[in-house]
C-alpha positions in Angstrom: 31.0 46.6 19.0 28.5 48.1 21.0 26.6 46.6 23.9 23.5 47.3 24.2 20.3 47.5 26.7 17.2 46.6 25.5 15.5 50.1 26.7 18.2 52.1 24.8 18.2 49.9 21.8 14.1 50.7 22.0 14.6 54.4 21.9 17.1 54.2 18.9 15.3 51.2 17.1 13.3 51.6 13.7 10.9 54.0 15.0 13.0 56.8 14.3 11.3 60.2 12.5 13.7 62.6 10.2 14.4 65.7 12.5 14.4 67.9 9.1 10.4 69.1 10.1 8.4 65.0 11.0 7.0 64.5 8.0 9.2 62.1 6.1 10.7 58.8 7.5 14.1 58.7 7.4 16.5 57.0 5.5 18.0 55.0 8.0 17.0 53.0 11.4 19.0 51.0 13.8 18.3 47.2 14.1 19.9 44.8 16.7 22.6 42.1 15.1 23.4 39.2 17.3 27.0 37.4 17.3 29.1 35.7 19.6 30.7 38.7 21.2 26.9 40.1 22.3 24.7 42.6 20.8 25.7 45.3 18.1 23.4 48.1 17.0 23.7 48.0 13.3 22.8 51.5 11.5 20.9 50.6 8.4 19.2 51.6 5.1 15.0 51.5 4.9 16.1 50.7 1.0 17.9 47.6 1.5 14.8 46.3 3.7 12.9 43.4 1.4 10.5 41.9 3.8 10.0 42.0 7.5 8.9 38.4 9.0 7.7 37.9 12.7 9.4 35.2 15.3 8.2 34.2 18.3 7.2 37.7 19.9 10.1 39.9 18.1 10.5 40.8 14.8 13.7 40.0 11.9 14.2 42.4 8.7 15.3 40.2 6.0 17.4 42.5 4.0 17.8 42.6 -0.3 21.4 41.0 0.0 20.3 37.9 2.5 20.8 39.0 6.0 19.3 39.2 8.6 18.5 42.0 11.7 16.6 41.9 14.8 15.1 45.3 14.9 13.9 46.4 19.1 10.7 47.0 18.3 7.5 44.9 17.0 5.7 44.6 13.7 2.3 46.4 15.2 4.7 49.9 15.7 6.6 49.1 12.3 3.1 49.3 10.7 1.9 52.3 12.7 5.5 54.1 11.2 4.8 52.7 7.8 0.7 53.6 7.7 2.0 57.3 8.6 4.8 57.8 6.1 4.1 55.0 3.5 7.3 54.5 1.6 6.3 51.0 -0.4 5.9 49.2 2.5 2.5 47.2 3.0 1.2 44.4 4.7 1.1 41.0 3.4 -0.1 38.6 5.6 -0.7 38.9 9.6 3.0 38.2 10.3 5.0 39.8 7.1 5.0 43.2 5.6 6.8 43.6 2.2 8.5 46.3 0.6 6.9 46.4 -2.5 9.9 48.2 -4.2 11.9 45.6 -3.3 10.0 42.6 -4.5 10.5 40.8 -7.8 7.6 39.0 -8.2 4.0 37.2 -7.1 3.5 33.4 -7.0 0.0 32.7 -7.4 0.4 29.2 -7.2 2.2 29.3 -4.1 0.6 32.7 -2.7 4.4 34.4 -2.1 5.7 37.5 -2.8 9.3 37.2 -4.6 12.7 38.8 -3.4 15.7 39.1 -4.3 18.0 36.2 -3.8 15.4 34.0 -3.5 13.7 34.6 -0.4 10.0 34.8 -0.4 6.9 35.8 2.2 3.3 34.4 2.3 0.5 36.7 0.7 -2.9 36.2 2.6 -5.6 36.7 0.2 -7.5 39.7 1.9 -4.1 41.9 1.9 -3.6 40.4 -1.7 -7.1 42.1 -2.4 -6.1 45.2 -0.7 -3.0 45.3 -2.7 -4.9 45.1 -6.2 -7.6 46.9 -5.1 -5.3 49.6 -4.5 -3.4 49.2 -7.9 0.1 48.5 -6.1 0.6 45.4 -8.4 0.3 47.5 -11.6 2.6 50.6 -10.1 5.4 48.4 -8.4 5.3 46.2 -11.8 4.9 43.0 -10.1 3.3 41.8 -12.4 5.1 41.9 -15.7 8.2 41.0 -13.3 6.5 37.6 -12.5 6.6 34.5 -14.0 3.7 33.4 -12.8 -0.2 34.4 -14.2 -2.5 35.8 -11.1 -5.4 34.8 -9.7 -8.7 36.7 -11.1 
């Protein structure tokens, strides 16, 4: 177990850059995981990210196999990471970003991106423009993946 402060979980957190030259993100970040003993900071996979959902002025990373992490920074400087390096993950709506590689479907009739195991994150209709505008329903296969017909 490992207590941490919030300033050193913020210099560790999901912001982290490969030191192998800055150019790539790297493969893994550290997120915060609350119990009963404290806080633990929990070394994880950018893979095994599906979505990452906003709460209250912090952010959780809802991961493929149904848990959950509280990463120490917010959603504005997960984007700023993300708009730099790419990687599959976009914004959906004001409060989500998805992982596209990591999603298993659209809902049109209920305006959600699919995951695995269930869970599911609201698509606002200008990022779902953006999205097929960009062709990143066609390349992440979304589409033939989804039971559902989209909206035209």
């Amino acid at each position: 177990m490992c207590l941490l402060t919030s300033q050193k979980c913020r210099k560790n957190s999901g912001r982290s850059i490969s030191s192998s030259g800055g150019d790539t993100l790297d493969t893994h970040f550290y997120a915060i995981k609350r119990n009963k003993c404290g806080i633990t900071a929990v070394r994880l996979a950018w893979e095994d990210v599906a979505y990452i959902g906003t709460v209250k002025k912090g952010s959780v990373y809802h991961m493929r196999d149904g848990s959950e992490y509280q990463p120490a920074v917010t959603i504005e400087e997960m984007m700023a990471v993300f708009t730099e390096f790419g990687d599959g993950f976009r914004r959906i709506d004001r409060s989500y970003i998805a992982n596209l590689n990591a999603a298993t479907g659209y809902d049109s009739d209920r305006d959600v991106m699919r995951f695995p195991g269930g869970h599911h994150a609201p698509v606002s209709r200008s990022c779902y423009r953006e999205l097929e505008a960009d062709g990143l329903f066609q390349k992440h296969y979304l589409r033939e993946r989804s039971m559902k017909t989209y909206r035209v």
